[in-house]
N, C-alpha and C positions, 0 to 999 in steps of 0.2 A: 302131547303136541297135536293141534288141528288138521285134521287133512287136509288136503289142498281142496277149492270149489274147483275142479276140472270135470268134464263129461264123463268122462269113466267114473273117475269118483262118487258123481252125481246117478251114475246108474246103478252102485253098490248100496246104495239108498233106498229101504223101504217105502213105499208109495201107497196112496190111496187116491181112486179115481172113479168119480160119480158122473164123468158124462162123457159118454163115449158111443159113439153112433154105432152098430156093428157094420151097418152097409155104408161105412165112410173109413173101414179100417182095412180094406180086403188089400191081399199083398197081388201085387200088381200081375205078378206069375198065373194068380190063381183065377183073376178074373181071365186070362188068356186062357188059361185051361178049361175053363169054365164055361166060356161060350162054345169053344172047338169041341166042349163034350157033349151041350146041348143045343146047339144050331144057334145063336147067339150071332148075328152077322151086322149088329150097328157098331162094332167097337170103332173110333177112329183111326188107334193103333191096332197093331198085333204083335210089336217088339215091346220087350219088357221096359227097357228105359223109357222108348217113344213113351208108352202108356203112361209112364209115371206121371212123365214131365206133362202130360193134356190135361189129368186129372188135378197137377198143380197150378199149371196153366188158369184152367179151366174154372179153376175154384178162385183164383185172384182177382177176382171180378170189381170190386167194390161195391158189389150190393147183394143182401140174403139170396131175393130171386136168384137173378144167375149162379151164384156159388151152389146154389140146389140143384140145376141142372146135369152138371155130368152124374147126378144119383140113380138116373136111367139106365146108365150102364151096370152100373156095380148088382141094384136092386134087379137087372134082368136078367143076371147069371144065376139069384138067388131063387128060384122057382120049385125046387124040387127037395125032398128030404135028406138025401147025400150031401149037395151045394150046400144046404143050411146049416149042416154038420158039420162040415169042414171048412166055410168060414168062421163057425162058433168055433170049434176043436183050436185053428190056426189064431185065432183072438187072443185066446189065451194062453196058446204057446208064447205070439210075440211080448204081450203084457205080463206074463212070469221072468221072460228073458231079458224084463227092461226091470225086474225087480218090483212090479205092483205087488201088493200082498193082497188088496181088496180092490172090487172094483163091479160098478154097476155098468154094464153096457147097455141098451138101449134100442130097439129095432121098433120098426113098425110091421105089424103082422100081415094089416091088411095090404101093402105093396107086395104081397109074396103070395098070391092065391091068383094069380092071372092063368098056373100052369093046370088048377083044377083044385090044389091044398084049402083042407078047411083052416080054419083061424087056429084050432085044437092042435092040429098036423104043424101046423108051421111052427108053433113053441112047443110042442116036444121036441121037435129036432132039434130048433135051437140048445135048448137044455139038456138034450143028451151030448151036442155037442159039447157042452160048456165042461159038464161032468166028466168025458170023458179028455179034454184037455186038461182040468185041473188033476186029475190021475197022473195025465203024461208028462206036466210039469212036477209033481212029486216026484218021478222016476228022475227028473233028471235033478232034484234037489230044490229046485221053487216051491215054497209053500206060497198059494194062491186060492181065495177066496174069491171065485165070479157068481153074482145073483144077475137077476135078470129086469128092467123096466121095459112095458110095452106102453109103447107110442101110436095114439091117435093125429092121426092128419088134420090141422086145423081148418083145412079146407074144404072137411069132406063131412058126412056126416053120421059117421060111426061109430064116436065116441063112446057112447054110452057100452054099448055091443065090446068095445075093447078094453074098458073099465070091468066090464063084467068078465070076461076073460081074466084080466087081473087079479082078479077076486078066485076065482075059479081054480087059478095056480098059483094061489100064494104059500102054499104046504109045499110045493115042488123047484118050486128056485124063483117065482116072482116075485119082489118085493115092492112094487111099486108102479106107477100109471104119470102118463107124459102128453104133454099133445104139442108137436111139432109143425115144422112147416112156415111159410111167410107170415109174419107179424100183421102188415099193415092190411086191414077190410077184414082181417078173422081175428076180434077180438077173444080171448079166452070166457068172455062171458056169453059167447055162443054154446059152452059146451059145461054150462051149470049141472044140466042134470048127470053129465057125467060125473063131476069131483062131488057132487051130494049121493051119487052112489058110493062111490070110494070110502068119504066121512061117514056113510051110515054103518058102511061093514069094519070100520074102523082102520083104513087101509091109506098109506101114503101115497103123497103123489107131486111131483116135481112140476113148472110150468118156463116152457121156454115164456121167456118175457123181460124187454129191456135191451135190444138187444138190435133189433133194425126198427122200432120203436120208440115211442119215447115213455114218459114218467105214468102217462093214464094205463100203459099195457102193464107197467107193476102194478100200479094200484090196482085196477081190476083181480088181477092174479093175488093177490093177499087179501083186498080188503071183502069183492065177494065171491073168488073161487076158495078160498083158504090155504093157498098151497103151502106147503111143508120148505122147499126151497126154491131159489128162483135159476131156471140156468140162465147164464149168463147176467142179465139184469144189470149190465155198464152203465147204461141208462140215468142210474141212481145219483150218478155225480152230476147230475141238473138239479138235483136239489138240495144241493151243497153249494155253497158259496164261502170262497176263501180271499180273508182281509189282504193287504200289502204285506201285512207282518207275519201273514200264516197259518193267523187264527180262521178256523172254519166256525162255519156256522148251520148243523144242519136244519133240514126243516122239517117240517111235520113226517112225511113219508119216511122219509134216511133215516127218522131218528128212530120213528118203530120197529125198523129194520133192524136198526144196530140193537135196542133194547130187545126186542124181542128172537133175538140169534137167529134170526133168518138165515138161509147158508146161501150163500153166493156161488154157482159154479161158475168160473171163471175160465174162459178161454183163450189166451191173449191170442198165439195165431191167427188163430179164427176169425178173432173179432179184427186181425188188421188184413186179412184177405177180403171181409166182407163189407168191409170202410165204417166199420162203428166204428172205431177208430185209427187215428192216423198211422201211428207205428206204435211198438213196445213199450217203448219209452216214451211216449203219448198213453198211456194204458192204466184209464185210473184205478187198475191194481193194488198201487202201491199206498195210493191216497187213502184207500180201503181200510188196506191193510193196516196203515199207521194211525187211521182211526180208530182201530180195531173191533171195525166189519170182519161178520166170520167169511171169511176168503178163501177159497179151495182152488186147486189147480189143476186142469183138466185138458184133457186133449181134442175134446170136440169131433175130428176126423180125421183119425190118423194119415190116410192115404190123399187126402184130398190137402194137407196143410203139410203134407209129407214132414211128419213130426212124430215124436213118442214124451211122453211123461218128464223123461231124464232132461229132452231138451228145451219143453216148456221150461221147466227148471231153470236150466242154462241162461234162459234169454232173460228171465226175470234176476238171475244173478247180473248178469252182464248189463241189463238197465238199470238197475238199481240199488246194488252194491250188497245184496245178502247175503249173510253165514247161513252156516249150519244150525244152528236153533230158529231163523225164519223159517227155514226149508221144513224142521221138524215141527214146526205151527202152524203153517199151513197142510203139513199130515195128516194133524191132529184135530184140526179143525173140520175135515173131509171125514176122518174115520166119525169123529162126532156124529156125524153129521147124516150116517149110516142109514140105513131105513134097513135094516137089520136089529135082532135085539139088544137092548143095553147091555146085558154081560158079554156075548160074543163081539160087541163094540171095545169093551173097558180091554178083553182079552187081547183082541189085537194090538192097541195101543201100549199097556202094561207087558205085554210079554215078546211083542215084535218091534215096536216102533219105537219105544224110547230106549231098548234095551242095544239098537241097533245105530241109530243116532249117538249115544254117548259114547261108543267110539268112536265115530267120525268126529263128533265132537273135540272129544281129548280131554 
């Protein structure tokens, strides 16, 4: 017998999640503790709900810009090796107790050296916090797998400096190199020499792109950054056109995509707080998906879209009418999708994910 798609049920569900901001996931408590422990005095709020609701507020913006704004706050409690610890440590408490098993979170190192930290200092903490959270979720019965991506600011120009970082900790929990930030005036082919370092030392690397841009920030990002996977990349449905009768048509870009399994990190909250698109069920997700675009489901910022994994899930149930074997393909398509090695890839998948879905299944 299938189990019901309900929210609880949906959080009994092993999970895999490839983009996940760390200074967009902070629980609303801690950024309050966090500035009262280090002089921190721009917060709007200081009650826990107020803060919630500014940060959701705040992030609904309809456009990237603004949606990156309230990251002042979060990014200014983050200063010191304790704070970086225990929003790493608190990451992946909350992301074991939503049943992630894997999952790449994402910071940018250079926002967190204002307090005096070298770039070195700031991802060791991170990564001891990481480690010593996936500890504290085995204590409590979650098995959890967090690696680490470091993000360059597309705006700024240090790129290369944090690729090489990347490289530097990829034996210690790094797997991977990002470059974030507004889309439109900071094309990713500002920052070639960066992913041609990454490509020479043989190293992955993700590119936001497609996302408050349109169809040239993919291209760019594939054709001469070479990226590994796109986050977000919505974008892509301008190069699809779909008959009266249903038939698509892709075009040159969508189809190397599709052909060549490019992964899609997919955020639909995100993308409908930041007006890439209109709502959910406006969210060519699904169009993706039934193309069979590799599609992943991802949470973007947990605190700022006030969201978790289970309920991305949710909403894409509830727009579009998915069981339990979508839910376990689009898993599957994200563990793929890994910047981890292929056997600890095949392991998760073969002995956690479909081992766990075909009882929900039935």
């Amino acid at each position: 017998m299938t189990t019901p798609l309900t929210l609880e049920n949906i959080r009994q569900s092993p999970k895999a999640l490839l983009h996940d901001h760390l200074d967009g996931g902070l629980r609303p408590a801690t950024v309050i503790e966090l500035a009262a422990q280090y002089g921190y005095d721009q917060l709007p709020e200081t009650e826990v709900d107020k803060l919630a609701t500014f940060f959701k507020t705040a992030a609904h913006s309809g456009s990237l810009e603004r949606y990156l704004e309230p990251f002042a706050h979060t990014v200014g409690v983050m200063q010191t090796p304790d704070a970086l610890h225990r929003v790493a440590y608190e990451c992946v408490e909350d992301l074991a107790r939503d049943n992630v098993v894997y999952a790449e979170v994402r910071f940018a190192p250079e926002l967190h050296i204002d307090g005096g930290l070298s770039l070195d200092a700031v991802v060791d903490a991170v990564l001891a916090g990481f480690a010593d959270g996936e500890k504290a979720a085995a204590a409590e019965g979650h098995s959890i797998v967090v690696r680490c991506l470091v993000t360059a600011m597309r705006h700024a120009a240090r790129s290369l400096e944090i690729a090489e970082l990347a490289v530097r900790f990829r034996d210690k929990g790094v797997v991977g190199f990002d470059i974030a930030g507004a889309e439109a005036g900071h094309p990713p082919t500002r920052h070639l020499d960066a992913f041609e370092y990454m490509r020479s030392n043989n190293e992955r690397f993700t590119i936001h792109a497609g996302e408050a841009f349109g169809l040239p920030s993919i291209q760019e990002a594939i054709a001469f950054c070479g990226a590994d996977r796109l986050g977000h990349g919505v974008r892509i449905v301008d190069d699809i056109e779909i008959d009266a009768d249903g038939t698509a048509h892709l075009g040159r870009l969508a189809a190397l995509l599709r052909d060549k399994r490019i992964p899609f990190e997919m955020c639909p909250s995100s993308n409908v707080q930041t007006g890439a698109v209109a709502s959910i069920a406006e969210h060519p997700f699904d169009l993706l998906a039934r193309l069979r675009f590799r599609v992943t489901v991802n949470t973007d910022n947990r605190l700022m879209s006030d969201t978790t994994m289970s309920m991305e899930m949710l909403r894409l149930v509830e727009a579009f009418g998915y069981g339990w074997s979508d839910l376990e393909r689009f898993t599957i398509n994200a563990m793929k999708s890994a910047f981890i090695a292929f056997d600890e890839r095949l392991a998760v998948i073969d002995e956690v994910i479909k081992p766990r879905y075909a009882v929900l299944i039935g």
